[in-house]
N, C-alpha and C positions, 0 to 999 in steps of 0.2 A: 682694792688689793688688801690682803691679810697678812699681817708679819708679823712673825712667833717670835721670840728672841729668851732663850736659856729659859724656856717655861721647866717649872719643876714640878709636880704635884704629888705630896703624899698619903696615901690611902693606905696606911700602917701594914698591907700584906704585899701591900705594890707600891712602887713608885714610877713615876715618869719625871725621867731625867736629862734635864739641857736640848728639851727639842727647841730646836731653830730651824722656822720653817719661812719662805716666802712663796704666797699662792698670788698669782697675776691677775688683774681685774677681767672677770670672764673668762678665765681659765677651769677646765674641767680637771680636777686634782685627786688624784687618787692614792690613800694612803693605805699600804699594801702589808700585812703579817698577818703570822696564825695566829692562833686564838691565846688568847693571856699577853697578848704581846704589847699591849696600851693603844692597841686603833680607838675604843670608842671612848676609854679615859680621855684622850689626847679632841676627839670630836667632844665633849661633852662638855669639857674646858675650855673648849671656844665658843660652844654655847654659855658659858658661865652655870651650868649643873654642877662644877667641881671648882671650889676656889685653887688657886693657884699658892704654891707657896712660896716658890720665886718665879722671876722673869716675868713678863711682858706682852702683851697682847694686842695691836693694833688693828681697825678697818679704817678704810682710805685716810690714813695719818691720823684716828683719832683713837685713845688708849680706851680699851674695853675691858683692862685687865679685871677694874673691879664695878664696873657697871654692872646692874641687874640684865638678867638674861632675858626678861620681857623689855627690853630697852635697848639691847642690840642690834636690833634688824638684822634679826638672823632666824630661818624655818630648819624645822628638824622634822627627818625621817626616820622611825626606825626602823629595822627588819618586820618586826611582831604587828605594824600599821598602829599600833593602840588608839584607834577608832571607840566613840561613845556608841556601846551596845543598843543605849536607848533613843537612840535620834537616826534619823531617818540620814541617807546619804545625801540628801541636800542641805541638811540641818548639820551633818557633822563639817562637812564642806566651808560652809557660811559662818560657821562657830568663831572664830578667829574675828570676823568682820563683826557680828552680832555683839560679840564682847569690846569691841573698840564702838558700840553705840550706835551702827548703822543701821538704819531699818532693816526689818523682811523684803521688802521689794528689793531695795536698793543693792544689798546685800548679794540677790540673785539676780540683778542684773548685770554685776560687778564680777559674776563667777559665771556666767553664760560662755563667757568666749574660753574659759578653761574646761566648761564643761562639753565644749563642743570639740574644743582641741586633743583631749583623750577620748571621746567617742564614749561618751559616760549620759548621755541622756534618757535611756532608756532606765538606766540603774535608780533615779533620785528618790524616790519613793520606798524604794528599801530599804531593809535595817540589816547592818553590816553580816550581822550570821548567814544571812541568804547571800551571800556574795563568795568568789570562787577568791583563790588567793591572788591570781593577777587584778581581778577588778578592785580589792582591797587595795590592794597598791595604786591604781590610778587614784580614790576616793582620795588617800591617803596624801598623795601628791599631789588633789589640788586642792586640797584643806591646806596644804602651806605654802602653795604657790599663789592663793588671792588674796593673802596680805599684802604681796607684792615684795619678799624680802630681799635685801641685800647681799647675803648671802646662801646657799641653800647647800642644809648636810645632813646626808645619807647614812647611816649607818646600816650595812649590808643586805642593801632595799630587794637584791634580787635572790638570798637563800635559800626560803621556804617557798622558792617557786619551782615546780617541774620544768626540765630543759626547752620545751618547747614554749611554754610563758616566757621564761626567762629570756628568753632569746627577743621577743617582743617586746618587753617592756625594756631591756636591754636599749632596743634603738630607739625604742620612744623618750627615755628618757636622754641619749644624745639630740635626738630630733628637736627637744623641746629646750634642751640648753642652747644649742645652735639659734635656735628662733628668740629666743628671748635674749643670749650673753649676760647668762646669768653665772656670777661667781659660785662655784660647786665643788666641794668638797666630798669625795664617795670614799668609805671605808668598806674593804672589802680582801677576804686572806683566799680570792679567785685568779689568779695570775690571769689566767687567759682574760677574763672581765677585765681587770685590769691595763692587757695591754686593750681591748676594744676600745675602751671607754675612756681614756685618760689621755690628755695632753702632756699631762707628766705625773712621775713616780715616786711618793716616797715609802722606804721599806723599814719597816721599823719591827724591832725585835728586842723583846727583854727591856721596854720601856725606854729603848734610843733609837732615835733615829740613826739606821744604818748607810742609805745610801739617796739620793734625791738625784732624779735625771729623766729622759725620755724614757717611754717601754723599748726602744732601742737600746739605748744605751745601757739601760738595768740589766735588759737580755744578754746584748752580747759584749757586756765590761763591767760583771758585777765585781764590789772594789773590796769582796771580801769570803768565806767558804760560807757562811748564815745566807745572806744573800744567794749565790749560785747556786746553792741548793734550791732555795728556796722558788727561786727560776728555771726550776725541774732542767738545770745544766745536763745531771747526773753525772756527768766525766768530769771530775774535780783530782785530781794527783797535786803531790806535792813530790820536788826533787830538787835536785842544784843543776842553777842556770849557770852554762859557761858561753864562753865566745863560739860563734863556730864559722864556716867558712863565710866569706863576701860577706852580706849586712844581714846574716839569719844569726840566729843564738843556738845553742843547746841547753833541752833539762833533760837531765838523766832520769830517770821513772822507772825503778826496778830493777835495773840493767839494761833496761830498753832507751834508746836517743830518741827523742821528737827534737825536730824542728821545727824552729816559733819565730817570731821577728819581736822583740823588744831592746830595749834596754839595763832590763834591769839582769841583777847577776844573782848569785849567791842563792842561798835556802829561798824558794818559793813555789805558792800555786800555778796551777796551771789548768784551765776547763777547756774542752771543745761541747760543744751541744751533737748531741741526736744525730741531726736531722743534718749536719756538716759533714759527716761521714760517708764516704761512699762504701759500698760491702759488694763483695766481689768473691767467686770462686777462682778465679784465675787473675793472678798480677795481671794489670792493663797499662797501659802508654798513657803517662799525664804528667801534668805540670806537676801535680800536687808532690811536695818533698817530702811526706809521711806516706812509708806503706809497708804494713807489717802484717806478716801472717801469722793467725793464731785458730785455738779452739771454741768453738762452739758451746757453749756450757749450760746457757738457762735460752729460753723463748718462750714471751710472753703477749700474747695477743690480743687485741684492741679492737677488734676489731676489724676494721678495715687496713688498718696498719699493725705492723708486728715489731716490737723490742727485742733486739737481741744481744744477749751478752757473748763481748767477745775475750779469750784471754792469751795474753800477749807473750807473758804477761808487760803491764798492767791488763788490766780487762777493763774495753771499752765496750758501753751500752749503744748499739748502732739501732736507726728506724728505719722500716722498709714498709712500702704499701705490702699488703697482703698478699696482689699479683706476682710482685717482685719476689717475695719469700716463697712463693709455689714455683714459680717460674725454673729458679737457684734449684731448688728442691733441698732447702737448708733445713739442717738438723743437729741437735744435741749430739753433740759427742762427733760432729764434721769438722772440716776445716775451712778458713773461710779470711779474704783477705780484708783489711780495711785501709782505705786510704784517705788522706785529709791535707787540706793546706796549710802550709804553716799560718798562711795568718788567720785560718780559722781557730788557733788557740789561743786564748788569751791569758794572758801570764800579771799575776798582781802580788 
């Protein structure tokens, strides 16, 4: 297990401030923000690349705060692979073991069972420039998995790979944590990766830790507007919550009433997602206690699926398969209902 407690660190045009984090032994952890926001500051710290200027640093109960980073028992990945141009991919592989003293043979026979586990035998003989950007990444992955380390972190391993790599290495590298229960840390500002890949979420922005939970729970209870956006909510309103009939609430949003189920009262957010929305040309018979009719304004296409913005107003961003949208025969400047459950919104 890894526990962070009020880590500070200052790098005079950034700082990272009071992360307190616990990652579970064998847990696949994924620490989630855009770019500048301290994801690889905050990895790099736990490798010990960045001293700490306060707080605390443990693995399995023993403080790493100011141990050397070759004394950790901890493997790092970066995005870039930074692979030795001049060594051969069984040579760069073995590097790690060769420098702890262990023969040429021994070394490769010590790395056979990872090199047969990524399907990398045919590659050993190369030198990294001949290699595509997915094989880069397995090399690179098992140059710091035959140490054998204690903990294993990522810094955003799947970027500079096209969606069809990525999506491969994507489960190999759940495949290989799985097989091994190896404690894993992934930095990465890909939500959807994110929720693939992760057992749990931490979302951090502007050098704090914002919110730490399941990719459920980040998705649908983010506990702040940085966050919900950031979890492509896009329906984020703020209004005042009052009481309203039986055990639902009201927030006011424009002039418009939504109903929600919470507790809380007074000036607050409120997000519904996408994909919670039904879209409709004609009111329909439902449970759901939101349904309001508005105009059509923007439609943006995905492809297979279609964004639509609707205005109420508020104006809610609804998803519809592509069929669905041909089907409607929806368009700019139509009309168009939307319906939703209360407790698909969530109020913080």
């Amino acid at each position: 297990m890894i526990k962070i407690k009020d880590l500070c660190v200052d790098l005079g045009d950034f700082n990272l401030q009071d992360a307190t984090l616990e990652v579970r032994e064998g847990e696949y952890f994924i620490i989630l923000g855009p770019t500048g926001a301290g994801k690889t500051v905050l990895l790099e710290t736990i490798a010990g690349l960045y001293p700490a200027k306060s707080g605390r640093i443990w693995l399995n109960d023993i403080e790493l705060t100011k141990v050397e980073p070759e004394k950790r028992g901890i493997a790092f990945v970066y995005q870039d692979y930074v692979l030795f141009p001049h060594l051969s991919v069984i040579d760069n592989i073995t590097f790690g073991l060769r420098q702890r003293g262990v023969s040429k043979r021994e070394a490769r026979a010590e790395a056979q069972w990872l090199i047969e586990l990524l399907g990398i035998s045919h590659l050993l003989k190369r030198k990294p420039d001949t290699l595509s950007g997915g094989e880069k990444q397995k090399v690179a992955l098992a140059r710091a998995l035959v140490v054998k380390p204690d903990v294993m972190l990522f810094d955003e391993p799947l970027s500079a790979l096209d969606p069809q790599t990525r999506d491969g290495v994507q489960r190999e590298l759940r495949e290989i944590h799985d097989r091994l229960n190896l404690t894993t840390i992934h930095v990465t500002h890909d939500f959807e990766e994110a929720v693939s890949l992760g057992d749990r979420i931490a979302v951090i922005g502007d050098g704090r830790i914002l919110q730490v939970g399941t990719a459920e729970e980040v998705f649908r209870q983010p506990n702040s507007e940085f966050v919900a956006r950031f979890a492509m909510t896009r329906n984020i309103f703020f209004g005042d919550v009052q009481r309203g009939d039986d055990d639902y609430a009201i927030i006011d949003v424009e002039g418009t009433q939504i109903c929600v189920i919470t507790d809380l009262r007074g000036k607050r957010h409120a997000s519904v997602r996408p994909e919670d929305i039904l879209l409709s040309t004609q009111p329909f018979l439902s449970s759901a206690r939101n349904t309001f009719k508005g105009t059509i304004t923007h439609v943006s296409s995905k492809g297979s699926t279609v964004y639509l913005s609707i205005n109420v107003p508020p104006e809610f961003v609804c998803l519809v398969t592509r069929h669905s949208y041909e089907e409607m025969d929806l368009r700019e400047g139509g009309e168009a209902y939307v319906t939703f459950k209360a407790s698909a919104v969530h109020v913080f």
